[in-house]
C-alpha positions as CSV (number, residue, x, y, z in Angstrom):
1,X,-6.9,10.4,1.1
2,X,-8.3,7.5,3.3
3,X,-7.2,7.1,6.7
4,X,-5.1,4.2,7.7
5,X,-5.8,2.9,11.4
6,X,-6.2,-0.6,11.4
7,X,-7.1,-3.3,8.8
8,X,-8.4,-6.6,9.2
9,X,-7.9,-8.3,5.9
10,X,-7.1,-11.3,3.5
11,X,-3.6,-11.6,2.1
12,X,-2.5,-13.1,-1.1
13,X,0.8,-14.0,-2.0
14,X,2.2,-12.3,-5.6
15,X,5.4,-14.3,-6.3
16,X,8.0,-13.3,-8.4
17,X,10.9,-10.4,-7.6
18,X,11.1,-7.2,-9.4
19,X,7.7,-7.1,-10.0
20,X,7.5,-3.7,-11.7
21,X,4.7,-1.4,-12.3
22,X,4.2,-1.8,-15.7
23,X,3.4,-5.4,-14.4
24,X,1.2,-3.7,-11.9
25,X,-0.5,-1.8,-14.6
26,X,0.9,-1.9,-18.4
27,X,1.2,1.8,-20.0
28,X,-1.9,1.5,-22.2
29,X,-4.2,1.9,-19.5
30,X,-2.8,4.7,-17.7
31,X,-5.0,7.7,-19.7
32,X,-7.8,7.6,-17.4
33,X,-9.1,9.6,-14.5
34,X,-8.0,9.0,-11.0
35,X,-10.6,8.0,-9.4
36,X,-12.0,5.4,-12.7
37,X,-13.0,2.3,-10.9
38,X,-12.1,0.1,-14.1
39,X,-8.5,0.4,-12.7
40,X,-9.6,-2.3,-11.0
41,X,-10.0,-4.4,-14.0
42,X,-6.0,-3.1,-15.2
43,X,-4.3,-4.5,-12.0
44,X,-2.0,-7.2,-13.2
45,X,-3.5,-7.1,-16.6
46,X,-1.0,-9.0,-18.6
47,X,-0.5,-11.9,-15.9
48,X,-4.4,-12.2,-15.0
49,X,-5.8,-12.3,-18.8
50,X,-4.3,-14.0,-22.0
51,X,-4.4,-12.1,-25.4
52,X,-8.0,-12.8,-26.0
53,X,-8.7,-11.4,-22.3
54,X,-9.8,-14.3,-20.6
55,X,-8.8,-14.5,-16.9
56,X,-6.1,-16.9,-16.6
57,X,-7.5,-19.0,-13.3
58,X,-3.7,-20.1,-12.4
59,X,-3.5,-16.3,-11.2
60,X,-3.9,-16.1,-7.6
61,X,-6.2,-13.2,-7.9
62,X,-8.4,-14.3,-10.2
63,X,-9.2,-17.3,-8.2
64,X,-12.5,-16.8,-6.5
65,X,-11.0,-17.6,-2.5
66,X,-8.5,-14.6,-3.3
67,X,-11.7,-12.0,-4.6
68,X,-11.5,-10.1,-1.3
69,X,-8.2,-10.0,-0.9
70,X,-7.2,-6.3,0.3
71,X,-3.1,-7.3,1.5
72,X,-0.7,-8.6,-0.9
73,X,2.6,-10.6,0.3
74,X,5.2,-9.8,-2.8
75,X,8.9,-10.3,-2.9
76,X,11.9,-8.2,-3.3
77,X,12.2,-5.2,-4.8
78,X,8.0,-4.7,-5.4
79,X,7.2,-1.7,-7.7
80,X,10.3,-0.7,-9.3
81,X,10.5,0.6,-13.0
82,X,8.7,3.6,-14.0
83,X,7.4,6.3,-11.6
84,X,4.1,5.8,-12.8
85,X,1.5,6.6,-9.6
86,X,-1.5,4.5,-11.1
87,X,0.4,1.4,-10.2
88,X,-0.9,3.0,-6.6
89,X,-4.5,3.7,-7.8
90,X,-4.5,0.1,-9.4
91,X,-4.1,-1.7,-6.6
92,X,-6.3,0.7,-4.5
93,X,-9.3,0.3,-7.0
94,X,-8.5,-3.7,-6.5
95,X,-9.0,-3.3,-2.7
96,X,-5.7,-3.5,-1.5
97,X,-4.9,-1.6,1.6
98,X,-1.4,-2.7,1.8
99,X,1.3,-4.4,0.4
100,X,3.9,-6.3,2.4
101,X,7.6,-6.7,1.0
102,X,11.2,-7.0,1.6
103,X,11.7,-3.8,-0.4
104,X,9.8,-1.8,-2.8
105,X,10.8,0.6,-5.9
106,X,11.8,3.6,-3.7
107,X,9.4,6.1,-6.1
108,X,6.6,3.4,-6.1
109,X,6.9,3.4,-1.7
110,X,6.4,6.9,-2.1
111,X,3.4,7.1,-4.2
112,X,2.1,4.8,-1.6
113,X,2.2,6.9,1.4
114,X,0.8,9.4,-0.9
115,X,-2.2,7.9,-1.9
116,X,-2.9,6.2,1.3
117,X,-1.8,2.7,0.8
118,X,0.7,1.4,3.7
119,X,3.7,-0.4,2.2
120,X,5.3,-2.6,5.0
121,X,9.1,-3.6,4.5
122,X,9.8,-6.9,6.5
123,X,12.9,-9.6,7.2
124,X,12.8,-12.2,4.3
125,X,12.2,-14.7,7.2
126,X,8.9,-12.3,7.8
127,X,7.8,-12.8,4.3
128,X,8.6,-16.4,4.1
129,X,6.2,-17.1,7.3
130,X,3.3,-15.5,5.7
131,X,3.7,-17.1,2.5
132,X,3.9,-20.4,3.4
133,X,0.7,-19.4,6.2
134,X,-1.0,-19.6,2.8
135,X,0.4,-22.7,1.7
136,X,-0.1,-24.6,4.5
137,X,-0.5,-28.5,3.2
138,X,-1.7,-29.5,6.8
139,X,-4.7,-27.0,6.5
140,X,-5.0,-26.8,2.6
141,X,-5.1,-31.2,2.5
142,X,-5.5,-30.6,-1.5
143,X,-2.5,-28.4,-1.5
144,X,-4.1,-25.4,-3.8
145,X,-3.0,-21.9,-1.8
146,X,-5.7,-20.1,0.7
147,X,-6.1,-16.1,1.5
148,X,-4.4,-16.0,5.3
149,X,-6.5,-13.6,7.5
150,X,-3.9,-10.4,9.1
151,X,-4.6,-7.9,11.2
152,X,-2.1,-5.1,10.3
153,X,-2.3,-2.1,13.1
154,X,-0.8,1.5,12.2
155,X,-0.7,2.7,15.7
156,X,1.3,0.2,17.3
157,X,2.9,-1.4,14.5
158,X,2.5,-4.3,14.4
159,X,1.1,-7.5,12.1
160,X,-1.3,-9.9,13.7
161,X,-1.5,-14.0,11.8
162,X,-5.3,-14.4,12.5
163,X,-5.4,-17.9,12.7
164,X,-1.5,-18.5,14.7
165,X,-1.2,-15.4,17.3
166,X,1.9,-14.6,15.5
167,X,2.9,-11.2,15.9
168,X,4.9,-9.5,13.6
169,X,6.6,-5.5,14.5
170,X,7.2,-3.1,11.5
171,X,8.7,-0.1,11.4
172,X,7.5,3.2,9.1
173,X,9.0,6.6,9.6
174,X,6.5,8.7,12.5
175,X,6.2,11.5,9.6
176,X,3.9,9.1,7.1
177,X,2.4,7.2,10.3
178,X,0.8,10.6,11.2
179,X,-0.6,11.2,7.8
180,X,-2.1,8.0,7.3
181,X,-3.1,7.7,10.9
182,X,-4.7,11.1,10.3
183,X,-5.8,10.5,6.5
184,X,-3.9,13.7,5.6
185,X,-1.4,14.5,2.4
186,X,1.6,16.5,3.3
187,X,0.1,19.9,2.2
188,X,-3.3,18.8,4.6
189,X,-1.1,17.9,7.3
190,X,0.7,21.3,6.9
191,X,-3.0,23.4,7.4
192,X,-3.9,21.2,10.5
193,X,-1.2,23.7,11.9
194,X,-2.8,25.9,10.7
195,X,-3.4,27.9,14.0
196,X,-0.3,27.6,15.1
197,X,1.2,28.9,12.3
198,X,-0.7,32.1,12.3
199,X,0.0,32.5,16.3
200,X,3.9,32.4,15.1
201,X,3.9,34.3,12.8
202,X,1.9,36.8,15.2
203,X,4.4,36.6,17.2
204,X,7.4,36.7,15.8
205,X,6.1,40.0,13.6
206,X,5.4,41.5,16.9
207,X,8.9,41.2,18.3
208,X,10.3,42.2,15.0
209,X,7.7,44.5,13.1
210,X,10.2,45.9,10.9
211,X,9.8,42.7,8.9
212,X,6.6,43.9,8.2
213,X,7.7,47.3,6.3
214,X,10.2,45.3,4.7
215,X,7.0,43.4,2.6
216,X,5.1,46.8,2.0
């Protein structure tokens, strides 16, 4: 999987709690190959396009300011439902690079570290700072909602607001930092020990080589 270090991005805000991942992708796309860039094209499907498939422009994603946007801002509970992992490739095929939240569908968290995309759990009063960062009146005079600019940083933790040197600490357990710091699933992260492995198990064969006969 991609590495995650540090990401200078646009965020969007996705509004609505329990958000679920058929909402994230609906089941009728999901018989496609993982790496299919028309995933892209799935994310949100049924809130971006109308029955006749024509982008609905109300949708913040579909509205050309938002095209780059690689962070979404959601609310509570983000990803629940179904266990289905191309909710994950989805979003990735979008662009997104992480997702920021209250709380997340605990499988749909998972498939994120997974696959390399950082889910961030913040205080409502977090969330609620960002979002209105992107529906600032004073900045935005004609109200409509603009991407906010965040630089999100794995190795120290921390969320940057580009435009208000706000900084913003998260935590995420040091297990998953390390992978996505290092780009590594689990079982790739269990072969970079690879060489230590072997030397312990030299050694401890060597002090008891009876364990060897006891395998022949």
């Amino acid at each position: 999987m991609r590495a995650f270090t540090q990401l200078q991005g646009l965020a969007a805000s996705i509004p609505g709690k329990n958000i679920d991942t058929d909402q994230i992708i609906p089941a009728r796309f999901l018989k496609r190959s993982r790496t299919d860039p028309a995933y892209a094209d799935y994310l949100f499907h049924d809130l971006r396009f109308n029955d006749s498939n024509v982008a609905d422009l109300t949708f913040v994603l579909n509205q050309p300011a938002f095209s780059h946007t690689n962070i979404l801002i959601a609310d509570e509970n983000f990803g629940c439902g179904s266990s289905r992992e191309a909710a994950v490739y989805a979003l990735e095929a979008f662009g997104i690079r992480a997702v920021i939240a209250p709380s997340f569908g605990d499988i749909f968290f998972n498939n994120c570290l997974k696959n390399g995309l950082l889910p961030i759990r913040l205080q409502q009063r977090d969330i609620d700072i960002l979002s209105r960062s992107s529906a600032d009146t004073e900045n935005n005079p004609d109200g409509a909602y603009r991407p906010i600019s965040l630089y999100v940083d794995l190795n120290d933790c921390t969320i940057r607001h580009g435009q208000r040197s706000t900084t913003i600490p998260f935590s995420i357990d040091p297990f998953w930092q390390e992978c996505l710091l290092k780009g590594l699933d689990e079982i790739d992260l269990t072969l970079s020990y690879q060489t230590s492995i072997d030397a312990f198990e030299t050694k401890h064969l060597s002090a008891a080589p009876w364990l060897t006969h006891a395998h022949t």
